[in-house]
VOGU-3710 file (C-alpha; in Angstrom, 3 decimals, decimal comma):
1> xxxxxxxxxx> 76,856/121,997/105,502  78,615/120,035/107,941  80,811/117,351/106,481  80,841/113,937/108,769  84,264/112,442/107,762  82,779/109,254/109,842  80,775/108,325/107,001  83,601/107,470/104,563  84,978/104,434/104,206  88,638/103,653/103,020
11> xxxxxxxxxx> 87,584/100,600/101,059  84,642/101,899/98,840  87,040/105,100/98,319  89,566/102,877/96,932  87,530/100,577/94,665  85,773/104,152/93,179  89,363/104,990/92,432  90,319/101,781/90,653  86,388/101,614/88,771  87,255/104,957/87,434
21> xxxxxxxxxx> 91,008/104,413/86,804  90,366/104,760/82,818  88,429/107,921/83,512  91,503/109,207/85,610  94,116/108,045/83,008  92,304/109,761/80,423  91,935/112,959/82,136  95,679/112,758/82,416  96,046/112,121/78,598  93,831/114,904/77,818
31> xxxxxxxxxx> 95,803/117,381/80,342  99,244/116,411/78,254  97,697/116,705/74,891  96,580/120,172/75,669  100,167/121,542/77,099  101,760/119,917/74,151  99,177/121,689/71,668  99,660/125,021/73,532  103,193/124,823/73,519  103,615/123,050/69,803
41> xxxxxxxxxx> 100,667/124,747/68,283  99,622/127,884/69,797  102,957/129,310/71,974  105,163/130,930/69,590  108,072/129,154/69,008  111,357/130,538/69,796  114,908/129,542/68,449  118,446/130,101/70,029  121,506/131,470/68,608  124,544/131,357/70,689
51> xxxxxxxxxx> 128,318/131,883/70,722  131,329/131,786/73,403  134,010/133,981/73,889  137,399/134,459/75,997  138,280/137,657/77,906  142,256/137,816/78,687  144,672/140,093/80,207  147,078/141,353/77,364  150,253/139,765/77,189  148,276/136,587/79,403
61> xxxxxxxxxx> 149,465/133,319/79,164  149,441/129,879/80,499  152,570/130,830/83,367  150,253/133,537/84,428  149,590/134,243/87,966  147,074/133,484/89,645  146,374/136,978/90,600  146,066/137,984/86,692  143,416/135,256/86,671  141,797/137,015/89,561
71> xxxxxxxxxx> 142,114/140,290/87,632  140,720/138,886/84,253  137,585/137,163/85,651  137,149/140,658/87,325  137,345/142,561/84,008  134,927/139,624/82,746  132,145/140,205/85,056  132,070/143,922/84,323  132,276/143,142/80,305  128,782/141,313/81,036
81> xxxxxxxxxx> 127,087/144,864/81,855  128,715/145,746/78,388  126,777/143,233/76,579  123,926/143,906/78,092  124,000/147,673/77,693  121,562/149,619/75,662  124,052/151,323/73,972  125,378/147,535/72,276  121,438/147,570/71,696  121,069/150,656/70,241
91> xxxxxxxxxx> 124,431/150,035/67,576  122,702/146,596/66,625  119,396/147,546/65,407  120,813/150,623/63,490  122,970/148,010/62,034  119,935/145,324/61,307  117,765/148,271/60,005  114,967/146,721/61,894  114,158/146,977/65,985  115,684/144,451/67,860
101> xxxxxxxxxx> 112,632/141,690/68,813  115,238/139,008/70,311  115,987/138,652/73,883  120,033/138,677/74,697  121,036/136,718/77,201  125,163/137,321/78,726  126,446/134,491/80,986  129,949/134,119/82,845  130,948/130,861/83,443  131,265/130,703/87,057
111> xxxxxxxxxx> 135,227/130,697/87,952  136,541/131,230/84,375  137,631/134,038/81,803  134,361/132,792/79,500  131,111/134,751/78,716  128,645/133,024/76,692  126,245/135,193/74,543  122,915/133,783/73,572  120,082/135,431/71,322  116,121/134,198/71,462
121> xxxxxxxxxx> 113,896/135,134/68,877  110,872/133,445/67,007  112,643/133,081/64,058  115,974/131,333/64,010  117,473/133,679/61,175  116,926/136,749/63,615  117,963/135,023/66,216  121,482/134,344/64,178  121,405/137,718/62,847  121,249/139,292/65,871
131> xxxxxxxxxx> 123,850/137,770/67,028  126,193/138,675/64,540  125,424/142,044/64,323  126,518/142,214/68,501  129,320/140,294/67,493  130,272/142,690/65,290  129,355/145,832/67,389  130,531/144,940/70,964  134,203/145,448/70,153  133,315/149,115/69,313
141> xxxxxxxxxx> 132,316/149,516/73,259  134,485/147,367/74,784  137,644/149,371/73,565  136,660/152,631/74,939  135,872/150,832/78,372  138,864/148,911/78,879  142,065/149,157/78,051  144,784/145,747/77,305  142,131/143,600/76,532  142,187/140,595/74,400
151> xxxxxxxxxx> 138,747/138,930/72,808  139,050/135,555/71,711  135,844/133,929/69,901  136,040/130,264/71,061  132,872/129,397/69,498  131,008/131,211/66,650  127,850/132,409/66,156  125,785/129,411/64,259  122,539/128,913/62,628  120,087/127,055/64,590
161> xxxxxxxxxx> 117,908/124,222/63,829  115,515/123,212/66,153  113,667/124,948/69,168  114,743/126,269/72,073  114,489/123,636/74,782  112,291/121,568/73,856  112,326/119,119/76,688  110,914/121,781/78,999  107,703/121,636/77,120  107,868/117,901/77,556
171> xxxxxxxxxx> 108,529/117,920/81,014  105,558/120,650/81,561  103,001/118,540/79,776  103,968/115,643/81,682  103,508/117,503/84,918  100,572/119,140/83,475  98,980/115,431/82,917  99,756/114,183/86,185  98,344/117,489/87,749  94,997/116,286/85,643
181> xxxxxxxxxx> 95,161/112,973/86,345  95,431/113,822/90,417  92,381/116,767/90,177  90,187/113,937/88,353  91,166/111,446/91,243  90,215/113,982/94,049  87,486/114,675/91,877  86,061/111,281/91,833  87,142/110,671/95,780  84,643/113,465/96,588
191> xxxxxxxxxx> 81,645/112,228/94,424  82,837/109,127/96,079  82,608/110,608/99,539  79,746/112,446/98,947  77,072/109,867/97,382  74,062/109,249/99,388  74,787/105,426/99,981  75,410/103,182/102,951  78,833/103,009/103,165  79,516/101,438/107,332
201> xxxxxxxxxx> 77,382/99,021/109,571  76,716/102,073/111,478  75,289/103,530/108,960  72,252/101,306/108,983  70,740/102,730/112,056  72,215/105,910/111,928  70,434/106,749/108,072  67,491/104,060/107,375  64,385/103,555/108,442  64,933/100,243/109,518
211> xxxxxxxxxx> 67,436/98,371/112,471  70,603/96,257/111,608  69,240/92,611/111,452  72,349/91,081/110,367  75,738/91,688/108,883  77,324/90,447/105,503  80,981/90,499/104,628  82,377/90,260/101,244  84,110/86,982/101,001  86,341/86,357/97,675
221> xxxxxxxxxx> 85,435/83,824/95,456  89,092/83,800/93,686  87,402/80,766/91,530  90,391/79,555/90,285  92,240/79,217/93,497  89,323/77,474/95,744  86,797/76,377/92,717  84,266/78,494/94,275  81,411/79,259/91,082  78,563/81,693/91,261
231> xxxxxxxxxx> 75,902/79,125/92,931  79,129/77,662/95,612  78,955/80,592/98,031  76,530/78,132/100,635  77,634/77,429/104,305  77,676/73,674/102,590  80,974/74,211/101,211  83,882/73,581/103,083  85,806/76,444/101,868  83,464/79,221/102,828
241> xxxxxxxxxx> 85,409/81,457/105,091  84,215/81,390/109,375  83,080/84,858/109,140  80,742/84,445/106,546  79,274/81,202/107,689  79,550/82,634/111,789  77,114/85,770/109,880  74,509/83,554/108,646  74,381/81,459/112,018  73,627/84,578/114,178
251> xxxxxxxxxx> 70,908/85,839/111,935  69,268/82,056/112,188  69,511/82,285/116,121  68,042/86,066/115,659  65,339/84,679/113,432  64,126/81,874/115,771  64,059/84,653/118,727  61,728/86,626/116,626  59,820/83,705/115,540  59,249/83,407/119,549
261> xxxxxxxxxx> 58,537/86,653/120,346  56,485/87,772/117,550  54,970/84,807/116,221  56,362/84,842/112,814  57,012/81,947/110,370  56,638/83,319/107,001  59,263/85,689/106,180  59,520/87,812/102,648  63,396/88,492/101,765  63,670/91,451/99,203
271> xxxxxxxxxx> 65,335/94,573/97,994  65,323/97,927/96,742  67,620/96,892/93,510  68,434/93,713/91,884  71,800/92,016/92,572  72,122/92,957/96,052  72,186/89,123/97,062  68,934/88,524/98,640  68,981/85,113/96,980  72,197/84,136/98,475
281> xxxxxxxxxx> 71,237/84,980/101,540  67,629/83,830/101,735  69,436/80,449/101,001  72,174/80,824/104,042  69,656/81,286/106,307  67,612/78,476/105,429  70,877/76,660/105,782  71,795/77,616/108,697  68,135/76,816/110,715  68,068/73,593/109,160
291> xxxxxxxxxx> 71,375/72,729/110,631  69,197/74,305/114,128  67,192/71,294/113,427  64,419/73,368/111,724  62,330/72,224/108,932  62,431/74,934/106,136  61,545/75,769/103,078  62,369/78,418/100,438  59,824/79,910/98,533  60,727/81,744/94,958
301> xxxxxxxxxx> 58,425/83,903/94,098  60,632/85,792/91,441  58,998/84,262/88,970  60,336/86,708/86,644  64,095/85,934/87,492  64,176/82,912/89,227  67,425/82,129/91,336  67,465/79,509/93,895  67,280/76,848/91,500  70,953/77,636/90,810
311> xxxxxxxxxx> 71,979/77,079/94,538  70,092/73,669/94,546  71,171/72,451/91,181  71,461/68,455/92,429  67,587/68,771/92,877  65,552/68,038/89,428  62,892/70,638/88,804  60,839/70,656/85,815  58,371/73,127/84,156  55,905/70,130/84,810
321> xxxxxxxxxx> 56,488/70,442/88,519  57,397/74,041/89,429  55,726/76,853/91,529  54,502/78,342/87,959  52,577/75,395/87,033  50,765/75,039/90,558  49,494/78,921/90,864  48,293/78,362/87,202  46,535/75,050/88,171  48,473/72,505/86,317
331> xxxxxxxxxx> 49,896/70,256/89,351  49,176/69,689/92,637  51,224/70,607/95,804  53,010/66,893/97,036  54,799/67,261/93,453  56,430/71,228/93,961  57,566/70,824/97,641  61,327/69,667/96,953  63,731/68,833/99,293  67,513/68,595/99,059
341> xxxxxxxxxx> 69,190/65,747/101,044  72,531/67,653/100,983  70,937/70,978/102,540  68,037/70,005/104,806  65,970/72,724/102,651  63,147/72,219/101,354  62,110/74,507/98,249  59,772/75,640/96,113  60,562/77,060/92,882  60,548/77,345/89,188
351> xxxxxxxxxx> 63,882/77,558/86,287  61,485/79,367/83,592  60,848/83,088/83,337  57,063/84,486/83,437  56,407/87,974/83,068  53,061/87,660/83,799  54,131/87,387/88,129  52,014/89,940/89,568  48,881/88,750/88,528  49,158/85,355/89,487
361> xxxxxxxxxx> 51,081/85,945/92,286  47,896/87,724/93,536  45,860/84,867/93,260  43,871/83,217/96,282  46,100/79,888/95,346  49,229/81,766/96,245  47,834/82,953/99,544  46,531/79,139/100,178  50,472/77,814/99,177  51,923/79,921/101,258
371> xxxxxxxxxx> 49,101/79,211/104,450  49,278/75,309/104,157  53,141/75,673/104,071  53,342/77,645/107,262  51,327/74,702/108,536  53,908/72,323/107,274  57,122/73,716/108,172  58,707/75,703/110,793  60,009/78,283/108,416  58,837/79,508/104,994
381> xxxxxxxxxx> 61,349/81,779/103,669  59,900/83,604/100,425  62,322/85,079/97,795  60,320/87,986/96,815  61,304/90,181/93,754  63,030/93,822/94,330  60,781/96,029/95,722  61,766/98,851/93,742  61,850/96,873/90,096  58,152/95,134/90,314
391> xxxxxxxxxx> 55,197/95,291/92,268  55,141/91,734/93,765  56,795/92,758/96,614  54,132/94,373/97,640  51,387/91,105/96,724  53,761/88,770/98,280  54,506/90,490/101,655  50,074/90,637/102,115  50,757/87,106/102,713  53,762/86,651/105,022
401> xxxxxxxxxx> 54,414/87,038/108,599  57,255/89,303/108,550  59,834/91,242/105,906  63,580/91,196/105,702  64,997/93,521/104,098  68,786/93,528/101,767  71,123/96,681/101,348  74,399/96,092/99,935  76,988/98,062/100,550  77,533/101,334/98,703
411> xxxxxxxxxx> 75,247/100,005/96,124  71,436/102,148/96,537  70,510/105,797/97,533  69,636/105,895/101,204  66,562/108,372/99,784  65,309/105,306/97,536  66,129/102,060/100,194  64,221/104,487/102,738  61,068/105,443/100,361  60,385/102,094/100,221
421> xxxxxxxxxx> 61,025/100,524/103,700  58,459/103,595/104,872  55,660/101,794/103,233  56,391/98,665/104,958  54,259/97,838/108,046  56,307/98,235/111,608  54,929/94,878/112,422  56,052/93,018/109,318  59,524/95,119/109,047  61,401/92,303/111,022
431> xxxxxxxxxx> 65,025/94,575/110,043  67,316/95,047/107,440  70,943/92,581/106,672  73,795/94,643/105,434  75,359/92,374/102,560  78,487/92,342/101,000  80,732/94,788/103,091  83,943/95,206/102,221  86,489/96,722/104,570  90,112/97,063/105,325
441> xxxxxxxxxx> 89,894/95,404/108,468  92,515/92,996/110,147  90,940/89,463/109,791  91,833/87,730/113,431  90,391/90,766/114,780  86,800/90,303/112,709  86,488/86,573/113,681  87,588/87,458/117,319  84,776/90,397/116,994  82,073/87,534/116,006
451> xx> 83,161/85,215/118,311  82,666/87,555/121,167
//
């Protein structure tokens, strides 16, 4: 399988990383538990018994030369092999009764007349034991091997307490849970890499069924800092960055080609998925042809999870008065057609939820709204429900003119967003509007980008 490193992108990489950050730190605290329970629970322990002796010259003293120094640490690195003989070995365990299980360990300190002896067993009374039974012995070897030799004991042989080292097995788990914690982010970097989502604007034509319409970027809210809320992200407001507003103005200019070309003036916004911000930018674009000097109205026909109320909040819509009552026959059209003063957008809408949508939604008084309004205005943008949640879709896009269609970023399978967008008529399929990219991209260079 050929692996097209194209496809990634740094940002969604990143923000799969951070998602999963618990996951990763967790995998890290599992990795350290399980060194510390091999090496506390299931590793033997071992304990160390150690002692420090002098070899000297007879007759040495502090006036020495320092060629009897030379001579002495000399002598000393021979007396290791001594120590380490099988011989001292054999003398210890007759003298124990019992074979020797501890490991000896003989060590010269580097430049001096010292030899440390260390003894590491699994239990710290053999380990001491052991010790000073060679303590003992050694002296029996030593004097037929060298001659004028003085043994001092500068430490003795002690008891110990506590295991050998254990910051090593500290240290080990700790590398051991950052080893974890590194496999689980690769781990989750390639699932990341891997998922069958559209990840680049390139993407769009490159995997789905459908052409690049428009493009989206992410801008940040950061509420606190700029009092943006949920239902303030509306080329209205003065603090909406230029790339976001320039986005929605090209798709308007796009939309009024097509409407030219193609003779379309009902258009059916929708999705594969909820919350990939059809509403939001069903509303833009109504925004931005009204400030083209087009008369426009929005149409929401998710009557089961009405939305564009929220963006139009200043304009009073009652259950008395909504696009509910109408379809079911309760009030007539001069009192649903709403229009905001602020916006230059017209709407159509409802605040209540009705589960009931697809069957009146595929009523001949739908199809007769949605006729005399394409008589009325230039533009009737329809908010239509996802396409892969309910069946409306479908109902609703019988009576437009065209279809756009919303993928978010890294959000739906390309299988699934292409499964549906198949079904939809050529004709209709007016293109799809990649929404809320995110990318680490210098920002002069995007708005100089858009301007050009």
């Amino acid at each position: 399988m050929k692996i097209d490193f194209k496809k990634a992108n740094a940002f969604t990489l990143v923000m799969d990383v951070v998602y999963n950050i618990w996951v990763i730190l967790l995998a890290g605290v599992i990795a350290f538990c399980s060194c510390q329970i091999y090496y506390l629970a299931l590793k033997k322990q071992t304990y160390t018994s150690s002692m420090t002796i002098a070899v000297n010259l007879s007759g040495y003293t502090t006036s020495a030369t320092t060629t009897s120094l030379s001579r002495t640490i000399e002598i000393c690195e021979t007396y290791q092999s001594v120590l380490s003989s099988s011989t001292l070995k054999a003398m210890v365990e007759k003298d124990m009764g019992e074979k020797m299980t501890g490991t000896v360990t003989v060590k010269q300190k580097e430049e001096t007349n010292l030899i440390d002896i260390s003894v590491r067993d699994t239990s710290s009374q053999k380990a001491y034991d052991t010790l000073k039974s060679i303590y003992k012995n050694y002296p029996r070897i030593a004097d037929n091997s060298f001659n004028n030799i003085i043994i001092s004991v500068i430490s003795a042989p002690f008891l110990p307490t506590s295991v050998s080292n254990p910051s090593a097995s500290l240290a080990y788990s700790l590398l051991f849970g950052v080893i974890g914690a590194l496999v689980c982010t690769l781990i989750v970097l390639f699932i990341s890499f891997m998922r069958d989502t559209v990840k680049n604007i390139t993407d769009v034509d490159d995997m789905l069924e459908c052409k690049l319409f428009g493009s989206v970027y992410h801008i940040n809210k950061r509420k606190r800092k700029i009092g943006l809320k949920n239902d303030g992200l509306l080329l209205t407001n003065p603090l909406i960055d230029y790339t976001f507003r320039n986005s929605f103005s090209e798709m308007a200019i796009k939309l009024e080609s097509v409407q030219r070309t193609r003779n379309i003036k009902s258009v059916v916004v929708t999705s594969v998925a909820e919350n990939e911000g059809k509403t939001t930018v069903i509303v833009n674009i109504a925004i931005a042809l009204a400030a083209m000097g087009k008369k426009v109205v929005i149409v929401d026909s998710d009557l089961k999870l009405p939305a564009v109320y929220k963006f139009f909040r200043q304009v009073p819509i009652s259950p008395e008065n909504d696009i509910y009552t109408y379809l079911s026959g309760g009030t007539d059209y001069e009192s649903i057609v709403k229009h905001d003063d602020i916006t230059d957008v017209s709407i159509v809408c409802g605040t209540n939820k009705h589960f009931n949508s697809a069957k009146i939604l595929g009523t001949e008084t739908y199809k007769q709204l949605i006729k005399r309004l394409n008589a009325d205005f230039d533009f009737v943008l329809i908010d239509s429900p996802p396409g892969g949640v309910a069946v409306d879709a479908e109902t609703i896009a019988e009576c437009a003119d065209g279809m756009l269609f919303i993928v978010r970023q890294d959000y739906v399978s390309v299988e699934a967003i292409n499964d549906y967008v198949i079904n939809i008529s050529k004709d209709k399929l007016i293109g799809c509007v990649f929404n809320d990219i995110y990318e680490f991209k210098n920002k002069k260079k995007l708005i100089d980008e858009q301007v050009i």
